[in-house]
C-alpha positions as CSV (number, residue, x, y, z in Angstrom):
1,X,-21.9,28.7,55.2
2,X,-25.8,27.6,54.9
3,X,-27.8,27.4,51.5
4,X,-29.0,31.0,52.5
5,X,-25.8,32.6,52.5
6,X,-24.6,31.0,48.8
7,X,-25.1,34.8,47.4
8,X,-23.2,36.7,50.8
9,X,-20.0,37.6,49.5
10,X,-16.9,36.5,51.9
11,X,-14.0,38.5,51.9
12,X,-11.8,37.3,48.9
13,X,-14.1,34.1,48.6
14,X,-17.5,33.4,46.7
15,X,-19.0,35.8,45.1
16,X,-15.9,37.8,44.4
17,X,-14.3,37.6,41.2
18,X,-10.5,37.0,40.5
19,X,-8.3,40.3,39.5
20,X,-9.5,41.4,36.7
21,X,-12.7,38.9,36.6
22,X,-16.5,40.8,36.3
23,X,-18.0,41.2,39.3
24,X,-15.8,43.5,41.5
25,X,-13.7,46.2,40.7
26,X,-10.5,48.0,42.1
27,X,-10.9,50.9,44.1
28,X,-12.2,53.6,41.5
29,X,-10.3,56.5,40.4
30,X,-12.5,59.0,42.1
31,X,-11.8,57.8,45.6
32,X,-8.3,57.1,45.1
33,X,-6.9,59.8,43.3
34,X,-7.4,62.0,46.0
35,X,-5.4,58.7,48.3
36,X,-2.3,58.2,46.1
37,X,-3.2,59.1,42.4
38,X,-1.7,55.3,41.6
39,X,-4.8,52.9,42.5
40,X,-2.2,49.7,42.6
41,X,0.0,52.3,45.2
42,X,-3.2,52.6,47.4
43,X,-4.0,49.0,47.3
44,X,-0.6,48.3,48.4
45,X,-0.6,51.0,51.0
46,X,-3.6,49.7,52.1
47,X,-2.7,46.4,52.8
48,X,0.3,47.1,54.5
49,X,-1.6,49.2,56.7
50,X,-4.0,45.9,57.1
51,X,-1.0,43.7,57.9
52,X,0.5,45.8,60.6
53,X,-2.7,45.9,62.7
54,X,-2.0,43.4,65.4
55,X,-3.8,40.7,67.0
56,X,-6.5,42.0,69.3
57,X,-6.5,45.6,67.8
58,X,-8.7,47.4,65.2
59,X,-8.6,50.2,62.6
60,X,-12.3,51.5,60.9
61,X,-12.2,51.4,57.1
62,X,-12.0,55.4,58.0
63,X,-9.0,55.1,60.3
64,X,-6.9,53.1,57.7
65,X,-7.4,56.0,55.1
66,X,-6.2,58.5,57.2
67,X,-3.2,56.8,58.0
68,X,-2.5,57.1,54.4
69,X,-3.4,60.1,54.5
70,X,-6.4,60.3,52.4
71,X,-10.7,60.4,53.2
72,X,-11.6,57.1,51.1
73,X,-12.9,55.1,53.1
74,X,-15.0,53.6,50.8
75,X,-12.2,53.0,48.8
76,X,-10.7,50.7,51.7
77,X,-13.7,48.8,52.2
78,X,-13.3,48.4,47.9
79,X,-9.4,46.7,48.8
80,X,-10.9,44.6,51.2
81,X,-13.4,43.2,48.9
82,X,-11.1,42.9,46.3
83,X,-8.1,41.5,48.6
84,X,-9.7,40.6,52.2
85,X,-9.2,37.3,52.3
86,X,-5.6,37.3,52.1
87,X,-5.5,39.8,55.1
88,X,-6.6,39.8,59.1
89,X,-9.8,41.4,57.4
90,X,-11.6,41.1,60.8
91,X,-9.4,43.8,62.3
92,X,-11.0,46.4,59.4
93,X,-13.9,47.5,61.4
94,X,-17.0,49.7,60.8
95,X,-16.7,53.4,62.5
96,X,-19.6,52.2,65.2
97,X,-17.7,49.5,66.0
98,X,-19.2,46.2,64.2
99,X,-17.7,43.8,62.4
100,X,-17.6,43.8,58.5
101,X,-21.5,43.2,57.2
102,X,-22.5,39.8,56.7
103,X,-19.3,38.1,58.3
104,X,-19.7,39.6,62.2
105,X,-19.6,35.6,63.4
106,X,-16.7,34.9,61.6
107,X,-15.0,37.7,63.0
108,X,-16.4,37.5,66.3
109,X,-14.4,33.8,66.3
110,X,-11.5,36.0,65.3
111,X,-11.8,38.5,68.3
112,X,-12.1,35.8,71.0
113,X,-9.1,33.9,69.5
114,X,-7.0,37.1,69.7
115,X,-9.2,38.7,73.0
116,X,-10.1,41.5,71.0
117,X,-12.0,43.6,73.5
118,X,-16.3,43.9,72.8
119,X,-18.9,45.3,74.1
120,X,-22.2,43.7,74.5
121,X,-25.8,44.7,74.4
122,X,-28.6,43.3,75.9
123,X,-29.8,41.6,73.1
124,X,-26.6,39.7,73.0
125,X,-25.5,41.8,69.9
126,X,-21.9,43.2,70.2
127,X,-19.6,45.3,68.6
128,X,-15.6,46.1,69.2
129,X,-14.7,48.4,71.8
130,X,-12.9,51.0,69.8
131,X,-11.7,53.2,73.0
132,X,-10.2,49.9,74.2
133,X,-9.1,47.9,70.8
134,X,-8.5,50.7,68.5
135,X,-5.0,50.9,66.9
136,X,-2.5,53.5,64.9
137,X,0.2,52.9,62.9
């Protein structure tokens, strides 16, 4: 990490607080009421849908909330936040493909390691290729 990215929150690292520190949150009651109705049942849930992904494969923040059988995404991206660092956070994936904001070089170190399969454009931008790499539970 360079002096520039001091304020760029890392999954689970700086910039996010410790449970129940100021700063970050757990997923709020609005998106996971509709998930669970228990928010430390979908935070579990979640991450064990996280930890089953396997190398080289993918789930969108979208995907993983319907495999609980719920729409909050948003409330997905909040576990990751909160608890990404202790997970393969890489393999949580925007729906269009990219790697989690602000960490899409750390990740793409991830998907070589595991031959996560990409797509590149011309600019030499790239993204996962979710018809090739996505996963289910």
């Amino acid at each position: 990490m360079t002096a520039g990215d001091a304020g760029a929150a890392e999954p689970g690292g700086a910039g996010v607080s410790e449970p129940g520190g100021a700063g970050v949150s757990e997923p709020d009651d609005a998106g996971v009421s509709a998930a669970a109705g228990d928010p430390s049942d979908f935070v579990s849930q979640v991450i064990a849908v996280v930890e089953s992904i396997p190398a080289g494969r993918v789930m969108t923040y979208g995907s993983v909330a319907a495999a609980l059988g719920s729409r909050a995404s948003r409330g997905v991206g909040q576990v990751m936040a909160y608890a990404g660092s202790e997970l393969p956070w890489w393999r949580v994936i925007r729906a269009s493909g990219h790697a989690p904001r602000d960490h899409e070089q750390r990740a793409l170190e991830m998907y070589r390691v595991e031959g996560t399969p990409l797509r590149w454009s011309r600019a030499g931008a790239f993204r996962v290729d979710l018809e090739r790499a996505s996963w289910s539970p």
